[in-house]
N, C-alpha and C positions, 0 to 999 in steps of 0.2 A: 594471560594466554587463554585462546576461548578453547570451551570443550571439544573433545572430538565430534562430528553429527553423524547422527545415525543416519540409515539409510531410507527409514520410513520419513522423514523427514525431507529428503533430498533421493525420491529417487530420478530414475532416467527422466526424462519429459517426454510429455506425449501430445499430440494436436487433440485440441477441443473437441468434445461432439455435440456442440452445441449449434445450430441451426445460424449460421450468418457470421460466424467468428472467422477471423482469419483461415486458412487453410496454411498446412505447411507442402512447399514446393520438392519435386525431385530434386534426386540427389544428395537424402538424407541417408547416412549409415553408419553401420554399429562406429566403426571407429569416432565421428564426428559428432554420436550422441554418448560414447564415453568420457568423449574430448567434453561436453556441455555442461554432463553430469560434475568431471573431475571440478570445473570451472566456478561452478557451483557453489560449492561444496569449499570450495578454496576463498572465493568471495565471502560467503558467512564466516571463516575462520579469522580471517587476517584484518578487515577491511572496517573501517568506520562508515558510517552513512555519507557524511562529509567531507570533502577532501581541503578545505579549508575554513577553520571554523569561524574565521571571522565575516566573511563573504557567505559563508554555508554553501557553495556551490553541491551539485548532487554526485552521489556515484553512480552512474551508469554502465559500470563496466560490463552486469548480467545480463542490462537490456539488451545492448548491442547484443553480445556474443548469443543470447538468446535468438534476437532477431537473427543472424546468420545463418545458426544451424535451420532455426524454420525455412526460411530461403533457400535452404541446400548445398550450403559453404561445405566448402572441405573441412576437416580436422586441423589442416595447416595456415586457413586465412581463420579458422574461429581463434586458435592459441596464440596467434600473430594480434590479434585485434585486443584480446586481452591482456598478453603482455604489455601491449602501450600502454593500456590504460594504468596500469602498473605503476608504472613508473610517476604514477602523481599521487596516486590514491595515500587516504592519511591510515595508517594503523591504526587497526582495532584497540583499545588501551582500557584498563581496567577500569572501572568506573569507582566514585570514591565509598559507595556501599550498594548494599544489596537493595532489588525494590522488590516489594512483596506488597500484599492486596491493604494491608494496615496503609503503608507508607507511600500506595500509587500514586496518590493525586501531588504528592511533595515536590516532587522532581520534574513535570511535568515542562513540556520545553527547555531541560538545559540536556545539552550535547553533551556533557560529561556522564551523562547516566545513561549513553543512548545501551554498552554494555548489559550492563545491569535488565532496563528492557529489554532487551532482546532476550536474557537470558528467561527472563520470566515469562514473556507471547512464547518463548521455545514449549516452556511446559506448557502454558494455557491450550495452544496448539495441539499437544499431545495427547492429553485431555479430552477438550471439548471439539475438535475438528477446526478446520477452517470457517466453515460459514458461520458456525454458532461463534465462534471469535470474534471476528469482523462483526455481527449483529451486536453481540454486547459489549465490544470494547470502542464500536464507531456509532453507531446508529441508535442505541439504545438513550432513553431518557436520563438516565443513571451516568451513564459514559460521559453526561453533555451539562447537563443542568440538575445539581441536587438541592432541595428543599432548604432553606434557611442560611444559606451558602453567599457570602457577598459576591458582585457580580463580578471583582476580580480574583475570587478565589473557585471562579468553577472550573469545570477540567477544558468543557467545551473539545470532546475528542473530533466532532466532524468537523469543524471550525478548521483542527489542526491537520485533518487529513486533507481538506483543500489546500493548507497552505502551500506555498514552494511553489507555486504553479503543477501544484496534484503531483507531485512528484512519489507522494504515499499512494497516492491509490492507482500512479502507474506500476509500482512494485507489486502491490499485492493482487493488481491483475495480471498482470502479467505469471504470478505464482496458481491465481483460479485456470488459466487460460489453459499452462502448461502443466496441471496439476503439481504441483510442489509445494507441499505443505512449509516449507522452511523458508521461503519466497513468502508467504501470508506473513507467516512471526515477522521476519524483515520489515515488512511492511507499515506492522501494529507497531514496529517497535520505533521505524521513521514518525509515526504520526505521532510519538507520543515524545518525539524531542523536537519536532518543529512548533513554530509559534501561532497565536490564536491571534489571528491579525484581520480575520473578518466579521465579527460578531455583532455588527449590525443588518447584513445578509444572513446570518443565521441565529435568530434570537428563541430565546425559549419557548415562544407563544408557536415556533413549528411543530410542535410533541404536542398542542392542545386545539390542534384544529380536529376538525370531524373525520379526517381520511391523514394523519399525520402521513408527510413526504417520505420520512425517516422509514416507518413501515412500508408505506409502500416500495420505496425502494428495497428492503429486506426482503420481500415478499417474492421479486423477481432477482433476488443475488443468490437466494438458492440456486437458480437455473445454470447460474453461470459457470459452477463446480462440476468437475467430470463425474461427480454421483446426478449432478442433473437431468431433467425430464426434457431431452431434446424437443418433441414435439411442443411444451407448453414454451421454451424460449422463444417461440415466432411470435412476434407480436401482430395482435387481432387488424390494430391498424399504423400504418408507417404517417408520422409525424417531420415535415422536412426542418433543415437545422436552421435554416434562415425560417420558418413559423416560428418557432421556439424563442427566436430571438426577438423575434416582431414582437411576442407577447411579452418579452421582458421588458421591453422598450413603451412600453403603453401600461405597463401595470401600475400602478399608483405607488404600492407599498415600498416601493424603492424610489419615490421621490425626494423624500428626505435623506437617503445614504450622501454624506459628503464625499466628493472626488476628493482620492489620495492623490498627493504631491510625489508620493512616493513608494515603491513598493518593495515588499520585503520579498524577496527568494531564496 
């Protein structure tokens, strides 16, 4: 059975003040953000990440009902949307031991410990905040690639936080966005039961370039946290998403990545 959560961990949600983030719509009130909060709060208790472990399909019961209340759903279509989801979602279940910072990298992609993670990003979380979490449990060199380590025993955390089709790092935005600390843990604790399925896309030589990505993304995931510096999130200049892609499509260093037959989510 998972612990009670505290409240500083889950409290109410709130819209970003970050420059260009979603907006939340009329029609939000007290009842429908008590409704979001209870919602919450009841998801981290009961709920596995997965609702079928074979397939690993995702839970998404938080997004939606999150996305609603932003929108400006009633109390009555948020608890109604939730309940469905209910009725598929797999139980939270004990994991078959403890993880703690000796034994982190052991367990690393099996679903049977996603408990256990959670329990432990619960405290990290508590601790060190959100962003410093996220920095050193995903982005950090340490998280990803350590010295003398064969290359199928590294943790490779960003690897894992892409996997699922980003299903980790829609949790743990979705947790910066609405401020809720307990939405991050969730998050850390997704990325550290799904699989390192792209590791030719992210190989260690990205930590040893002159302007490492990893930092640089760190650099701008502070912004994204409601302790953020609203004015510095505007970015200097707007990049469109077909550039982006045009340059990934012309880059060399991904000409050798072999096309998968198949893919994992």
């Amino acid at each position: 059975m998972a612990p009670t959560v505290s409240q500083d961990l889950f409290p109410a949600p709130t819209a970003s003040r970050v420059s260009g983030a979603p907006r939340t719509w009329p029609g939000i009130t007290p009842q429908s953000t008590d409704t979001i909060q209870r919602i919450i709060k009841d998801s981290h208790e009961k709920w596995h990440v997965f609702f079928m472990r074979d397939y690993r399909p995702h839970n998404h019961s938080v997004h939606y009902a999150l996305a609603l209340w932003a929108l400006g759903a009633d109390d009555e279509i948020i608890n109604a949307a939730y309940n469905l989801d209910c009725e598929y979602l797999l139980p939270r279940f004990n994991s078959p031991g403890k993880i703690t910072a000796t034994n982190f990298n052991e367990h690393l992609g099996d679903d049977e410990y996603y408990g256990a993670y959670l329990d432990y990003f619960t405290e990290v979380v508590k601790k060190q905040g959100t962003i410093e979490a996220v920095e050193e449990y995903v982005f950090s060199q340490q998280a990803n690639f350590i010295a003398g380590r064969k290359d199928d025993e590294q943790p490779e955390m960003l690897n894992r936080f892409m996997d699922g089709i980003m299903h980790s790092m829609i949790h743990i935005g979705n947790g910066l966005e609405f401020g809720v600390p307990g939405l991050v843990a969730e998050g850390l604790a997704w990325t550290a039961v799904h699989l390192k399925s792209a590791s030719g896309v992210i190989p260690a030589s990205l930590w040893k370039s002159a302007l490492p990505a990893p930092v640089f993304l760190t650099s701008r995931l502070r912004n994204l946290s409601h302790g953020g510096n609203e004015a510095s999130a505007v970015p200097q200049a707007n990049t469109h998403a077909f550039t982006i892609l045009a340059r990934i499509l012309k880059d060399s260093r991904f000409d050798d990545i072999p096309a998968a037959d198949d893919y994992t989510i």
